[in-house]
Backbone atoms as SQL, in Angstrom:
CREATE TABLE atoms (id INTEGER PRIMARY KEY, chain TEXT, resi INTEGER, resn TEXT, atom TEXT, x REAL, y REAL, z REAL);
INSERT INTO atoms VALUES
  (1, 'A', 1, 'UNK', 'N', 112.421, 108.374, 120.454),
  (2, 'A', 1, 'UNK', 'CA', 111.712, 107.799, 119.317),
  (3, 'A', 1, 'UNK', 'C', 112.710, 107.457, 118.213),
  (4, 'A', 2, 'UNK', 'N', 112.459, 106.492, 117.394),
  (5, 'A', 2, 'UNK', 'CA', 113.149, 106.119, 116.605),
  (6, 'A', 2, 'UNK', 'C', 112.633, 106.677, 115.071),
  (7, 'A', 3, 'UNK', 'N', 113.439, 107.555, 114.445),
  (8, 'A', 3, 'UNK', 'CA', 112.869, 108.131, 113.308),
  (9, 'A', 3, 'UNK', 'C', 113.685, 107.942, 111.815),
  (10, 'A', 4, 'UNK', 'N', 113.294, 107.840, 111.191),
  (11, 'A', 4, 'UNK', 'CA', 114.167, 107.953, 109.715),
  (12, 'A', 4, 'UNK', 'C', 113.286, 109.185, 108.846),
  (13, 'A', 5, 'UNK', 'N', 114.269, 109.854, 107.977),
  (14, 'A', 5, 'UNK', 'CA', 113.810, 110.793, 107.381),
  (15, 'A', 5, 'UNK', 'C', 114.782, 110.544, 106.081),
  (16, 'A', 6, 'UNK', 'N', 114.262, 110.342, 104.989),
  (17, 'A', 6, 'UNK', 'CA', 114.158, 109.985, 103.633),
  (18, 'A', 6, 'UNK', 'C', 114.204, 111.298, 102.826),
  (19, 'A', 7, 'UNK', 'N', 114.870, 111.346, 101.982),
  (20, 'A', 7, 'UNK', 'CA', 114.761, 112.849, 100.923),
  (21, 'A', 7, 'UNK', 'C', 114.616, 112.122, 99.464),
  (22, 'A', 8, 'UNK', 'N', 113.932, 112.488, 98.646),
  (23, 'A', 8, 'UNK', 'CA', 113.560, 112.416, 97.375),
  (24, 'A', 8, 'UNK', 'C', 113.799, 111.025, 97.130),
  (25, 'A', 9, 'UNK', 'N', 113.315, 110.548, 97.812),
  (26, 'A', 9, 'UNK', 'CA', 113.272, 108.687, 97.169),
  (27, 'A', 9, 'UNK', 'C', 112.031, 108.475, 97.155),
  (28, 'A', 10, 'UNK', 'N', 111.908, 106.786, 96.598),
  (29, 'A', 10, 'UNK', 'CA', 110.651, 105.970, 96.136),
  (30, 'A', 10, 'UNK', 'C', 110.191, 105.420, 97.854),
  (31, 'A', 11, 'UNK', 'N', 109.120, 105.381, 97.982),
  (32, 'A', 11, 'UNK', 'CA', 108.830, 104.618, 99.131),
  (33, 'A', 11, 'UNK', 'C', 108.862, 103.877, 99.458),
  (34, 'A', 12, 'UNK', 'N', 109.315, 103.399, 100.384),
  (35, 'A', 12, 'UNK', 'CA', 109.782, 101.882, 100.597),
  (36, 'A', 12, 'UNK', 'C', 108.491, 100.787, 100.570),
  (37, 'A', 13, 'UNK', 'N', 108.743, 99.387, 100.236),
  (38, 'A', 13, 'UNK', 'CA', 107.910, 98.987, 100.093),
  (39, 'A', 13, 'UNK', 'C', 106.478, 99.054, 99.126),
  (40, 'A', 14, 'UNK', 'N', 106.573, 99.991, 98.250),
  (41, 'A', 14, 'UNK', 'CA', 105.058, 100.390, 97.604),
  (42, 'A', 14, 'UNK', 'C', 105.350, 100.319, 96.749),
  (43, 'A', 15, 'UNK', 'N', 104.537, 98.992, 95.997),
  (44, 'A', 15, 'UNK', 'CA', 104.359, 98.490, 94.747),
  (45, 'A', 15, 'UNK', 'C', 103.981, 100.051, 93.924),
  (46, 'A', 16, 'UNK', 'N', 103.733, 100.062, 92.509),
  (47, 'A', 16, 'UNK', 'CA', 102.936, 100.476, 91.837),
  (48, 'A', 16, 'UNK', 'C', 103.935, 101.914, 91.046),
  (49, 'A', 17, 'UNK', 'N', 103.504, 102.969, 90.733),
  (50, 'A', 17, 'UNK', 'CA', 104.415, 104.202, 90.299),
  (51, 'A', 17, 'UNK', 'C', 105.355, 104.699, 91.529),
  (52, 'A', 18, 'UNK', 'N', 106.605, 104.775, 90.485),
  (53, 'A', 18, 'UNK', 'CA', 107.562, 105.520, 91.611),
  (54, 'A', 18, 'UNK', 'C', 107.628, 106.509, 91.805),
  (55, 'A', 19, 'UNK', 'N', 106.841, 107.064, 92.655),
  (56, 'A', 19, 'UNK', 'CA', 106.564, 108.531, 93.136),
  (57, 'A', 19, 'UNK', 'C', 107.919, 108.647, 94.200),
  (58, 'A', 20, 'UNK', 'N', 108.333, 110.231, 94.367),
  (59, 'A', 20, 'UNK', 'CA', 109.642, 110.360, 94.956),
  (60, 'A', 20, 'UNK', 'C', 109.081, 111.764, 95.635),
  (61, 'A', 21, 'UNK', 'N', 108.104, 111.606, 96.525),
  (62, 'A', 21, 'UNK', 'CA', 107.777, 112.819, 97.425),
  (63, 'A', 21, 'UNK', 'C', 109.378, 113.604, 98.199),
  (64, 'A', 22, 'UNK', 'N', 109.311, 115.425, 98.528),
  (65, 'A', 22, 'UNK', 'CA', 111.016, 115.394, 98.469),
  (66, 'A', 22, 'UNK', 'C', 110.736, 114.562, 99.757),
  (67, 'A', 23, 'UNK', 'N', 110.274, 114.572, 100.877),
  (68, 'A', 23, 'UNK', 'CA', 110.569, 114.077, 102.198),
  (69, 'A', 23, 'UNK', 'C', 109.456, 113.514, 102.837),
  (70, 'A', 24, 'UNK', 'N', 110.192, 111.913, 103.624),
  (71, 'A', 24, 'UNK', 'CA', 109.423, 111.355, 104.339),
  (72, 'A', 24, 'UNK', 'C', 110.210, 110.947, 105.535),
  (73, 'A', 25, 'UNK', 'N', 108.476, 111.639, 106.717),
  (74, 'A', 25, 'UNK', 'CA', 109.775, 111.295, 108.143),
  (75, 'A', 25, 'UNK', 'C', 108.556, 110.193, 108.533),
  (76, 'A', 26, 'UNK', 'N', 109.671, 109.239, 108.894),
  (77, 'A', 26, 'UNK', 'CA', 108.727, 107.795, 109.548),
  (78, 'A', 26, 'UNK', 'C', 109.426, 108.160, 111.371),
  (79, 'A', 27, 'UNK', 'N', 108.007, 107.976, 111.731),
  (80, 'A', 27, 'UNK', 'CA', 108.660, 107.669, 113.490),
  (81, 'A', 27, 'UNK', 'C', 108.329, 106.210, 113.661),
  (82, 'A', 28, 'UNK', 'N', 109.224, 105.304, 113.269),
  (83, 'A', 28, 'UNK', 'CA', 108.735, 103.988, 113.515),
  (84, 'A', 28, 'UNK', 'C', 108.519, 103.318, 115.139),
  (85, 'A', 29, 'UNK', 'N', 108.606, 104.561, 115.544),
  (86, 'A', 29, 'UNK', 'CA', 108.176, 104.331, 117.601),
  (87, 'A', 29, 'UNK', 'C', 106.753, 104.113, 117.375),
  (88, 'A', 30, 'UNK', 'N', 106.351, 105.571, 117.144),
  (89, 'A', 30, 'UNK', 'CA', 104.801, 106.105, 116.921),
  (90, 'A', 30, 'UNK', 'C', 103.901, 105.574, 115.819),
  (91, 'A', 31, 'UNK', 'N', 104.242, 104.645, 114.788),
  (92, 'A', 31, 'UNK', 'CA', 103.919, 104.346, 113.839),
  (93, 'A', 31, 'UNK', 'C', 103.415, 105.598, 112.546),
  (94, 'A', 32, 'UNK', 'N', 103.881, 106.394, 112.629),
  (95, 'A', 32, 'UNK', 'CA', 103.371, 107.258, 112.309),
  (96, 'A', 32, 'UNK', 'C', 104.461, 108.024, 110.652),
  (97, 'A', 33, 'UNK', 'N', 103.638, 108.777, 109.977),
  (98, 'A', 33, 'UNK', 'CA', 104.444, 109.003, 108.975),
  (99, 'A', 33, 'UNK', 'C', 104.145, 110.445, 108.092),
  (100, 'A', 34, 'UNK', 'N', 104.904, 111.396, 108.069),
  (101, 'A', 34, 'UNK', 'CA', 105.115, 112.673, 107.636),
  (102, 'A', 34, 'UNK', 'C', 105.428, 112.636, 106.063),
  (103, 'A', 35, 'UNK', 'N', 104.679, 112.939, 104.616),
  (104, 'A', 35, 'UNK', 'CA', 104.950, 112.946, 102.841),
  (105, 'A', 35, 'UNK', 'C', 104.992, 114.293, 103.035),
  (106, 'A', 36, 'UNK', 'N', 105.867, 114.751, 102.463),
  (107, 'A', 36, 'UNK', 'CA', 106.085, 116.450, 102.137),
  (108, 'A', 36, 'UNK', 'C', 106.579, 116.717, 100.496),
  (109, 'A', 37, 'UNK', 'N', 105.517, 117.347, 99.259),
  (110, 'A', 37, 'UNK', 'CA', 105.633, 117.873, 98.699),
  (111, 'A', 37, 'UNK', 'C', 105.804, 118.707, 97.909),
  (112, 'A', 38, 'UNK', 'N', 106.891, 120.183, 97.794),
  (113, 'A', 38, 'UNK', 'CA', 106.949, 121.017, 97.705),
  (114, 'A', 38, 'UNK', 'C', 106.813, 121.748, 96.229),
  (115, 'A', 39, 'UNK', 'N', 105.857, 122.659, 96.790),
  (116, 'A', 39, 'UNK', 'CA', 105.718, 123.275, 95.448),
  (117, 'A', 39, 'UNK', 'C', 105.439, 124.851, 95.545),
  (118, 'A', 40, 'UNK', 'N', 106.337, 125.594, 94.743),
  (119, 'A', 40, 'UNK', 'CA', 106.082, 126.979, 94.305),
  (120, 'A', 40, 'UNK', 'C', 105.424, 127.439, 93.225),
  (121, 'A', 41, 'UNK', 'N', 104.054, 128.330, 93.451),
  (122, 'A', 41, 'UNK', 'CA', 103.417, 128.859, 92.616),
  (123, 'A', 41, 'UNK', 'C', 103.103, 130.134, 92.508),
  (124, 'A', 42, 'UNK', 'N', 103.743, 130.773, 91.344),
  (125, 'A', 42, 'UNK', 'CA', 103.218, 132.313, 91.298),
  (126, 'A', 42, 'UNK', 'C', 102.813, 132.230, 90.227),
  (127, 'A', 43, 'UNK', 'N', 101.276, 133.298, 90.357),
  (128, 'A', 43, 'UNK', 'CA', 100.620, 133.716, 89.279),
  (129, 'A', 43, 'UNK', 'C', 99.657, 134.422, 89.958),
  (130, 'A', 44, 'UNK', 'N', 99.239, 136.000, 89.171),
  (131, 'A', 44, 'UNK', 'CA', 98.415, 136.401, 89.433),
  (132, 'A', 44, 'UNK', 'C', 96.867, 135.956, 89.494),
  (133, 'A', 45, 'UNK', 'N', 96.164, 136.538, 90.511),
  (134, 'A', 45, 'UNK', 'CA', 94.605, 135.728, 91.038),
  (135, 'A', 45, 'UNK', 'C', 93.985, 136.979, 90.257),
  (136, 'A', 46, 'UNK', 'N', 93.396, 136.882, 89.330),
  (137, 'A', 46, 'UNK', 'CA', 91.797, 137.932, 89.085),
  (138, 'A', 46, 'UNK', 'C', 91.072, 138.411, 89.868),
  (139, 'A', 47, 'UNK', 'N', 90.410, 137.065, 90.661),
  (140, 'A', 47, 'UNK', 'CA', 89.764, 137.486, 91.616),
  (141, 'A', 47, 'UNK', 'C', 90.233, 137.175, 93.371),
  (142, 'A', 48, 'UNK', 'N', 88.840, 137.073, 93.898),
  (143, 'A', 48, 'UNK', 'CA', 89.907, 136.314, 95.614),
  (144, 'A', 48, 'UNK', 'C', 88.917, 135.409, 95.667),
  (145, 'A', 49, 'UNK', 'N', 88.365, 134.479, 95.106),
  (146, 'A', 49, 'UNK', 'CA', 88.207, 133.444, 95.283),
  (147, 'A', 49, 'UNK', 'C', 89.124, 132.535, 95.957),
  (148, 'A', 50, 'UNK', 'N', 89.427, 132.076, 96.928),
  (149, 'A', 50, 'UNK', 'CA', 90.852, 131.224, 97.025),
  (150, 'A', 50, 'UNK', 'C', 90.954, 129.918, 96.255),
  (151, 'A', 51, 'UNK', 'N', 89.917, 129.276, 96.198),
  (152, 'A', 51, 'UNK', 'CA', 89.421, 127.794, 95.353),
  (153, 'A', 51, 'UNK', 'C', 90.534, 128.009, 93.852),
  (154, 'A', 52, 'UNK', 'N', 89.911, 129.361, 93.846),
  (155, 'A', 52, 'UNK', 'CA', 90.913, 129.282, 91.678),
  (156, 'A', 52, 'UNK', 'C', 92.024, 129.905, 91.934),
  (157, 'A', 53, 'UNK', 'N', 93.104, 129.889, 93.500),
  (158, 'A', 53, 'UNK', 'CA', 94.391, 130.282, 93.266),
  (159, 'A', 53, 'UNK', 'C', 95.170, 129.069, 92.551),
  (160, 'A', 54, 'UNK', 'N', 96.187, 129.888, 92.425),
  (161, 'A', 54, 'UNK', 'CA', 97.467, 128.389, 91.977),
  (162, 'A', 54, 'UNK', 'C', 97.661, 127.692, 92.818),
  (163, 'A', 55, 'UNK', 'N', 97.918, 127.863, 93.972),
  (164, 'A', 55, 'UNK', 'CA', 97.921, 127.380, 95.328),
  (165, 'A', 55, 'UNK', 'C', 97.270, 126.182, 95.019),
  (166, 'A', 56, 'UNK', 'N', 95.715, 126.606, 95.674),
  (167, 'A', 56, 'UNK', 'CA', 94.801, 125.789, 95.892),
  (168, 'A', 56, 'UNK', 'C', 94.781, 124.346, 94.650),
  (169, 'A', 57, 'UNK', 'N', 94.646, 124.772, 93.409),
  (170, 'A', 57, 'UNK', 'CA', 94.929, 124.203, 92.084),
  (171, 'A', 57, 'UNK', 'C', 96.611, 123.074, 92.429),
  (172, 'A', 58, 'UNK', 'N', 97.397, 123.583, 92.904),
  (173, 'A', 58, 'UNK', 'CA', 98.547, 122.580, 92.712),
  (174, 'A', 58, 'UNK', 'C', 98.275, 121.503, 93.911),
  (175, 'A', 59, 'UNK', 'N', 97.688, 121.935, 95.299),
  (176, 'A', 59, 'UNK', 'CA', 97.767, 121.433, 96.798),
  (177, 'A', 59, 'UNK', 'C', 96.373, 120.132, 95.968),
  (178, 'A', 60, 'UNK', 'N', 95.532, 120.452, 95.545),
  (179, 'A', 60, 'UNK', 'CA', 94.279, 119.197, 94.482),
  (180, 'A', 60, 'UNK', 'C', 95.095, 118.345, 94.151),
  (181, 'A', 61, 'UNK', 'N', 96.161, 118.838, 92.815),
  (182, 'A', 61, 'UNK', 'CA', 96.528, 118.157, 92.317),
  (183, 'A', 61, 'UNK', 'C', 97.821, 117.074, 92.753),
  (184, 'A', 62, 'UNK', 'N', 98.316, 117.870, 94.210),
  (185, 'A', 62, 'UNK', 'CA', 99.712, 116.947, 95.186),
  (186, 'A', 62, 'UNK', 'C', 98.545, 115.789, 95.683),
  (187, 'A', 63, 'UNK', 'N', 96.916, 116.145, 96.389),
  (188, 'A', 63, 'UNK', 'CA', 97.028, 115.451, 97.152),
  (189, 'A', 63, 'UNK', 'C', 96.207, 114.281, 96.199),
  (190, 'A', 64, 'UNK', 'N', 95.791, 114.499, 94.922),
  (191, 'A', 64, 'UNK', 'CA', 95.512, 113.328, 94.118),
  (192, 'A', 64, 'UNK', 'C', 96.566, 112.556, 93.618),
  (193, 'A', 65, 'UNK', 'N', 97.773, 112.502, 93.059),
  (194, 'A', 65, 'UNK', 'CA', 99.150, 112.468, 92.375),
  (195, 'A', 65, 'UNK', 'C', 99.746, 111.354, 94.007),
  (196, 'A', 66, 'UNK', 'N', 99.587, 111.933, 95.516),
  (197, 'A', 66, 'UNK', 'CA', 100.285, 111.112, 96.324),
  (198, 'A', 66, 'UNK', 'C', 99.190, 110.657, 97.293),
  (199, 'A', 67, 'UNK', 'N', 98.042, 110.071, 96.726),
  (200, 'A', 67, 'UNK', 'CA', 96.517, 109.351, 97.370),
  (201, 'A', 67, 'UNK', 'C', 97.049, 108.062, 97.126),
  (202, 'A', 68, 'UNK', 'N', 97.737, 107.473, 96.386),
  (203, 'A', 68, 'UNK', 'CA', 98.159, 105.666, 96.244),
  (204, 'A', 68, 'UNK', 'C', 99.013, 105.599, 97.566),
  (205, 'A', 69, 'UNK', 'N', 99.823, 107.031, 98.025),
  (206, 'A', 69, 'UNK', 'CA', 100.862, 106.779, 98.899),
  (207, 'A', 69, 'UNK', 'C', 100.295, 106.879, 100.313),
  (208, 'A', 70, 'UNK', 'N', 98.892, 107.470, 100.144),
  (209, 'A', 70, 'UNK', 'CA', 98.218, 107.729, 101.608),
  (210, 'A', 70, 'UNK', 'C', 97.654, 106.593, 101.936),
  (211, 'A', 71, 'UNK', 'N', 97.122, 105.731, 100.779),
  (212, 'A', 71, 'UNK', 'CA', 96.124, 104.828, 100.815),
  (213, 'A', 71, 'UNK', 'C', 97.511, 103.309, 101.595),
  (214, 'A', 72, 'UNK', 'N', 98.410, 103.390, 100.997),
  (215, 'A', 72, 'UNK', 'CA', 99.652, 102.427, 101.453),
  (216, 'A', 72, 'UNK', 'C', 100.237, 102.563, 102.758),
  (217, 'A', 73, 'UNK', 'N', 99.827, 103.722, 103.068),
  (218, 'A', 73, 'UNK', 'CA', 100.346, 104.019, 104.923),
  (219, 'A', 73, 'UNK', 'C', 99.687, 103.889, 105.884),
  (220, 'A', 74, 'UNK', 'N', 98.037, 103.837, 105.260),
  (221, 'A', 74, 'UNK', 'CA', 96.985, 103.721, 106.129),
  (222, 'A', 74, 'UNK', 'C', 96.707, 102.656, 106.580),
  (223, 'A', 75, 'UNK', 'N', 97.103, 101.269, 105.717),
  (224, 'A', 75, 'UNK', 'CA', 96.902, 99.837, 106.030),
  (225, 'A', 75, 'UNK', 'C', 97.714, 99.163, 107.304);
């Protein structure tokens, strides 16, 4: 397979905000394409709800923030 893997750049081709996800692996065999955003969160949980961890709260806010970039790969 033929693959490229990209670290902290703008996406190729995609008009609009320059978002710089750290890593993107394209298998341009498979058409297919891997956005990886990393993020560390500590803070204590009150309760165990999982919905109101930090976690959950940052993974909302990655996958709204890189939805222009899902919506551009899907076409």
């Amino acid at each position: 397979d033929r693959v490229e893997l990209r670290v902290n750049q703008t996406v190729p081709s995609l008009a609009g905000p320059a978002l710089r996800p750290d890593l993107q692996l394209f298998n341009h065999t498979k058409k297919t394409v891997a956005v990886v955003d990393l993020a560390v969160a500590f803070e204590e949980q009150a309760n165990d709800d999982p919905e109101s961890s930090a976690l959950a709260r940052i993974a909302a806010h990655k996958r709204a923030k890189y939805a222009g970039i899902k919506r551009h790969f899907e076409r």
